[in-house]
C-alpha positions as CSV (number, residue, x, y, z in Angstrom):
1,X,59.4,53.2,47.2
2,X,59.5,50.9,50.0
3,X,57.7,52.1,53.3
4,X,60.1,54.3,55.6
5,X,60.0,54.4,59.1
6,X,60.7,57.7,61.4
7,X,64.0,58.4,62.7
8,X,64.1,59.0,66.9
9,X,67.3,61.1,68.0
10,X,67.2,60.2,72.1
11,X,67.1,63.1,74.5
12,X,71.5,64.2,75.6
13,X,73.1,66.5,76.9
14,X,75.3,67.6,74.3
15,X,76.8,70.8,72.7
16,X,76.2,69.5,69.1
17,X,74.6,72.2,67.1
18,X,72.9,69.6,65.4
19,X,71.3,67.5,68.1
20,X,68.3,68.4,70.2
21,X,68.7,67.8,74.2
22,X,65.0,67.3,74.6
23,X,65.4,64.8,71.2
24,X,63.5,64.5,68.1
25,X,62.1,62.6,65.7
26,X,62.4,62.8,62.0
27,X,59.8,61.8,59.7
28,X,61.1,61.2,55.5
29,X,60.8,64.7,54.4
30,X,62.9,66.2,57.5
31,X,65.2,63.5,56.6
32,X,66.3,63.5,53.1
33,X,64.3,66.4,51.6
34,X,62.8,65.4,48.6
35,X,65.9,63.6,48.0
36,X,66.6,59.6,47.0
37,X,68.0,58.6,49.8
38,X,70.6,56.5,47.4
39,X,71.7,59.6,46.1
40,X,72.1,61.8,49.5
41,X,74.1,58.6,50.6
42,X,76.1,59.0,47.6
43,X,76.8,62.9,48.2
44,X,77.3,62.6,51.7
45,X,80.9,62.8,51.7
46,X,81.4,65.2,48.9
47,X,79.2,67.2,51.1
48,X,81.3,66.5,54.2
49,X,84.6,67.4,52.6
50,X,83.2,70.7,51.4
51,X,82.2,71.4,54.3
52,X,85.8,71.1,56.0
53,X,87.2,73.5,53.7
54,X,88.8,70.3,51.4
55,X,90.3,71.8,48.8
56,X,87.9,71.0,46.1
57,X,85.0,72.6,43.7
58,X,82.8,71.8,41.1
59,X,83.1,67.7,42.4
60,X,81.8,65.4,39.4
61,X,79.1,62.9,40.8
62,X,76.4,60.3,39.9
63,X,74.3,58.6,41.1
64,X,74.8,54.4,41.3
65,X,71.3,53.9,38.9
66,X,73.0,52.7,35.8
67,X,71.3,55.6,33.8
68,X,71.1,57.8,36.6
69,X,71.9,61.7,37.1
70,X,75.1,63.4,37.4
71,X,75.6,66.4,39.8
72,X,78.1,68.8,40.1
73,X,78.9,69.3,44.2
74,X,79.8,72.9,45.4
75,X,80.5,75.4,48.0
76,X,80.1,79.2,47.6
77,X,78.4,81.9,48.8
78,X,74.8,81.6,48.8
79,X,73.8,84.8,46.9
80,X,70.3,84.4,47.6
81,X,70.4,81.2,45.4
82,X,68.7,79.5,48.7
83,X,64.8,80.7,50.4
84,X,66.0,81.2,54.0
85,X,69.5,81.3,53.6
86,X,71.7,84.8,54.5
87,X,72.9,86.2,51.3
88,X,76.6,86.0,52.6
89,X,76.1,82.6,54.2
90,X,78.1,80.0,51.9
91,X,76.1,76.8,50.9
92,X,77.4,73.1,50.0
93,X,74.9,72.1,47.5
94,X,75.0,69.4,44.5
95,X,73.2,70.7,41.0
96,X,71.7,68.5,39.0
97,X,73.5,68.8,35.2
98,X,72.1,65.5,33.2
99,X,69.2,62.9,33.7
100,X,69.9,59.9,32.0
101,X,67.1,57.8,32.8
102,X,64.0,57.7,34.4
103,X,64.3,59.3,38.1
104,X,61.6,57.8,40.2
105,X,62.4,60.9,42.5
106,X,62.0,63.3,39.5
107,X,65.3,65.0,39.8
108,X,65.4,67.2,37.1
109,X,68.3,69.2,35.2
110,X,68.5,72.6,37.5
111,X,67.3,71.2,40.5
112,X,69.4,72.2,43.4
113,X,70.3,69.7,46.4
114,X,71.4,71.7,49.6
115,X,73.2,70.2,52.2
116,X,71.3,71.9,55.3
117,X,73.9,73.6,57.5
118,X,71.9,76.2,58.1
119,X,68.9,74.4,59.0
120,X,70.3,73.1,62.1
121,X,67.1,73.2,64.0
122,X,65.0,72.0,61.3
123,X,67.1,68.7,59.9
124,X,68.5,65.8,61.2
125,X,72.3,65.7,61.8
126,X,74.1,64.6,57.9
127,X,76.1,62.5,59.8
128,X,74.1,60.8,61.9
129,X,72.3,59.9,59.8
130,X,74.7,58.9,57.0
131,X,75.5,56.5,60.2
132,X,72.3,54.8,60.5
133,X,71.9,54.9,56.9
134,X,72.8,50.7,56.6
135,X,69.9,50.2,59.2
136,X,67.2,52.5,57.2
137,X,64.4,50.5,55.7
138,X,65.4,51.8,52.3
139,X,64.0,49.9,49.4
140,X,65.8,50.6,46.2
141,X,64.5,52.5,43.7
142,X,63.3,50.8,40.2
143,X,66.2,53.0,38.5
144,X,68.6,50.8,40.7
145,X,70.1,47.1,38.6
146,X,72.3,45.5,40.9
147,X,74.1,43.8,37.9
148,X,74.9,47.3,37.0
149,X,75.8,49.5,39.5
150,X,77.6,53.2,38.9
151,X,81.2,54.4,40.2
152,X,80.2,57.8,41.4
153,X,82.6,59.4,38.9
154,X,80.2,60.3,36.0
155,X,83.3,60.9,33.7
156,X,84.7,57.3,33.7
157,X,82.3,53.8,32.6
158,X,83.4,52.3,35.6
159,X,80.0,49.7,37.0
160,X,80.0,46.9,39.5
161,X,77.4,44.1,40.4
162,X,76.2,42.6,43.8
163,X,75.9,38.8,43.4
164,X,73.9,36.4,45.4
Protein backbone atom coordinates (compact mmCIF):
# COMPACT_ATOMS: atom_id res chain seq x y z
CA UNK A 1 0.00 0.00 0.00
CA UNK A 2 1.10 3.42 -0.58
CA UNK A 3 2.70 5.32 2.46
CA UNK A 4 -0.07 7.18 4.73
CA UNK A 5 0.37 10.11 6.43
CA UNK A 6 -1.24 11.07 10.04
CA UNK A 7 -4.35 12.82 10.35
CA UNK A 8 -4.13 16.30 12.71
CA UNK A 9 -7.78 17.37 14.02
CA UNK A 10 -6.79 21.25 15.32
CA UNK A 11 -7.53 22.19 18.84
CA UNK A 12 -11.87 24.02 19.00
CA UNK A 13 -14.06 24.68 21.07
CA UNK A 14 -16.84 22.58 20.04
CA UNK A 15 -19.62 20.41 21.55
CA UNK A 16 -19.09 17.55 18.94
CA UNK A 17 -18.86 14.33 20.72
CA UNK A 18 -16.51 13.31 18.27
CA UNK A 19 -13.91 16.11 18.29
CA UNK A 20 -11.31 16.67 20.85
CA UNK A 21 -10.88 20.54 22.15
CA UNK A 22 -7.26 19.96 23.01
CA UNK A 23 -7.06 18.17 19.24
CA UNK A 24 -5.62 15.02 18.09
CA UNK A 25 -3.94 13.25 15.75
CA UNK A 26 -4.70 10.01 14.10
CA UNK A 27 -2.23 7.65 12.91
CA UNK A 28 -3.69 4.65 10.12
CA UNK A 29 -4.93 2.23 12.53
CA UNK A 30 -7.02 4.89 14.65
CA UNK A 31 -8.21 5.84 11.29
CA UNK A 32 -9.62 3.15 9.37
CA UNK A 33 -9.13 0.12 11.63
CA UNK A 34 -7.75 -2.57 9.83
CA UNK A 35 -9.90 -1.46 7.16
CA UNK A 36 -9.10 -0.62 3.17
CA UNK A 37 -9.68 2.71 3.17
CA UNK A 38 -11.48 2.14 -0.48
CA UNK A 39 -13.85 0.05 1.17
CA UNK A 40 -14.70 2.33 4.54
CA UNK A 41 -15.10 5.05 1.78
CA UNK A 42 -17.45 2.87 0.11
CA UNK A 43 -19.56 2.12 3.47
CA UNK A 44 -19.46 5.38 4.67
CA UNK A 45 -22.89 6.33 3.80
CA UNK A 46 -24.59 3.14 4.28
CA UNK A 47 -23.10 3.60 7.70
CA UNK A 48 -24.35 7.18 7.96
CA UNK A 49 -27.95 6.39 6.95
CA UNK A 50 -28.08 3.65 9.56
CA UNK A 51 -27.07 5.62 11.80
CA UNK A 52 -30.04 8.22 11.26
CA UNK A 53 -32.52 5.70 11.80
CA UNK A 54 -32.97 5.43 7.54
CA UNK A 55 -35.31 2.97 7.11
CA UNK A 56 -33.11 0.25 5.93
CA UNK A 57 -31.37 -3.34 6.97
CA UNK A 58 -29.43 -5.93 5.68
CA UNK A 59 -27.88 -3.08 2.82
CA UNK A 60 -26.14 -5.10 -0.12
CA UNK A 61 -22.60 -3.68 -0.77
CA UNK A 62 -19.20 -4.25 -2.57
CA UNK A 63 -16.49 -3.08 -2.76
CA UNK A 64 -15.25 -1.12 -6.31
CA UNK A 65 -12.16 -4.08 -6.79
CA UNK A 66 -13.66 -5.81 -9.76
CA UNK A 67 -13.44 -9.23 -7.80
CA UNK A 68 -13.79 -7.63 -4.57
CA UNK A 69 -16.01 -8.57 -1.33
CA UNK A 70 -19.51 -8.04 -0.75
CA UNK A 71 -20.90 -6.97 2.75
CA UNK A 72 -24.09 -6.89 4.13
CA UNK A 73 -24.51 -3.34 6.25
CA UNK A 74 -26.53 -3.47 9.53
CA UNK A 75 -27.91 -1.99 12.66
CA UNK A 76 -29.05 -3.89 15.77
CA UNK A 77 -28.45 -4.46 19.05
CA UNK A 78 -25.00 -5.33 19.87
CA UNK A 79 -25.52 -8.50 21.91
CA UNK A 80 -22.17 -8.81 22.89
CA UNK A 81 -21.22 -9.39 19.21
CA UNK A 82 -18.63 -6.38 19.85
CA UNK A 83 -15.37 -6.45 22.79
CA UNK A 84 -16.19 -3.17 24.51
CA UNK A 85 -19.44 -2.52 23.40
CA UNK A 86 -22.71 -2.53 26.10
CA UNK A 87 -24.78 -5.54 25.41
CA UNK A 88 -27.87 -3.24 24.80
CA UNK A 89 -25.90 -0.66 22.83
CA UNK A 90 -26.99 -1.03 18.99
CA UNK A 91 -24.02 -1.26 16.45
CA UNK A 92 -23.89 -0.23 12.59
CA UNK A 93 -21.47 -2.66 11.33
CA UNK A 94 -20.91 -4.24 7.61
CA UNK A 95 -20.25 -8.28 7.60
CA UNK A 96 -18.26 -9.60 5.21
CA UNK A 97 -20.51 -12.51 3.22
CA UNK A 98 -18.15 -13.36 -0.11
CA UNK A 99 -14.42 -12.75 -1.16
CA UNK A 100 -14.07 -12.83 -4.71
CA UNK A 101 -10.59 -12.12 -5.25
CA UNK A 102 -7.52 -11.59 -3.65
CA UNK A 103 -7.95 -8.88 -0.65
CA UNK A 104 -4.64 -7.22 -0.12
CA UNK A 105 -6.33 -6.22 3.36
CA UNK A 106 -7.27 -9.94 4.01
CA UNK A 107 -10.89 -9.35 4.59
CA UNK A 108 -12.20 -12.61 5.12
CA UNK A 109 -15.92 -14.20 5.03
CA UNK A 110 -17.13 -13.51 8.90
CA UNK A 111 -15.11 -10.60 9.46
CA UNK A 112 -17.05 -7.91 11.09
CA UNK A 113 -16.53 -4.02 10.21
CA UNK A 114 -17.96 -1.68 13.05
CA UNK A 115 -18.67 1.73 12.43
CA UNK A 116 -17.21 3.14 15.84
CA UNK A 117 -20.02 5.14 17.56
CA UNK A 118 -19.14 4.05 20.61
CA UNK A 119 -15.57 4.76 20.41
CA UNK A 120 -15.91 8.33 20.40
CA UNK A 121 -12.77 9.08 22.31
CA UNK A 122 -10.75 6.54 20.64
CA UNK A 123 -11.52 7.20 16.58
CA UNK A 124 -11.55 9.95 14.45
CA UNK A 125 -14.88 11.55 13.49
CA UNK A 126 -16.53 9.12 10.19
CA UNK A 127 -17.32 12.15 8.80
CA UNK A 128 -14.64 14.13 8.96
CA UNK A 129 -12.82 12.07 7.72
CA UNK A 130 -15.01 10.75 4.91
CA UNK A 131 -14.41 14.73 4.13
CA UNK A 132 -10.74 14.75 3.86
CA UNK A 133 -10.89 11.43 2.37
CA UNK A 134 -10.14 13.07 -1.62
CA UNK A 135 -6.93 14.70 0.09
CA UNK A 136 -5.63 11.30 1.89
CA UNK A 137 -2.44 9.94 0.30
CA UNK A 138 -4.30 6.79 -0.44
CA UNK A 139 -2.61 4.61 -3.02
CA UNK A 140 -4.96 2.06 -4.54
CA UNK A 141 -4.81 -1.28 -3.68
CA UNK A 142 -3.49 -4.02 -6.48
CA UNK A 143 -7.16 -5.49 -6.28
CA UNK A 144 -8.29 -2.10 -7.74
CA UNK A 145 -8.44 -1.98 -12.20
CA UNK A 146 -9.56 1.27 -13.19
CA UNK A 147 -10.90 -0.13 -16.46
CA UNK A 148 -13.08 -2.12 -14.27
CA UNK A 149 -14.43 -0.48 -11.51
CA UNK A 150 -17.59 -2.03 -9.27
CA UNK A 151 -21.27 -0.26 -8.71
CA UNK A 152 -21.50 -0.92 -5.01
CA UNK A 153 -24.65 -2.99 -5.58
CA UNK A 154 -23.17 -6.58 -5.50
CA UNK A 155 -26.47 -7.94 -6.96
CA UNK A 156 -26.33 -6.09 -10.42
CA UNK A 157 -22.90 -6.41 -13.09
CA UNK A 158 -23.00 -2.81 -13.23
CA UNK A 159 -18.68 -1.59 -13.80
CA UNK A 160 -17.30 1.72 -14.87
CA UNK A 161 -13.73 2.83 -16.04
CA UNK A 162 -11.55 6.11 -15.32
CA UNK A 163 -9.85 7.13 -18.60
CA UNK A 164 -6.89 9.28 -19.09
Amino acid sequence: MGEFHNIIQHPCKTQCGWSHPEGREYNEYYTFRDTCPILYHTLYPYFLGLFYNADMQNIWVTCPAEKGIDLLVRRETNNEQFYGVPPDWWVIYAEVVEVHGECPYFHHIGQKILFPTCYKSKYICPAGLNNIFPFLNIESPKCINLKRLHCPDWKEDVFYSING
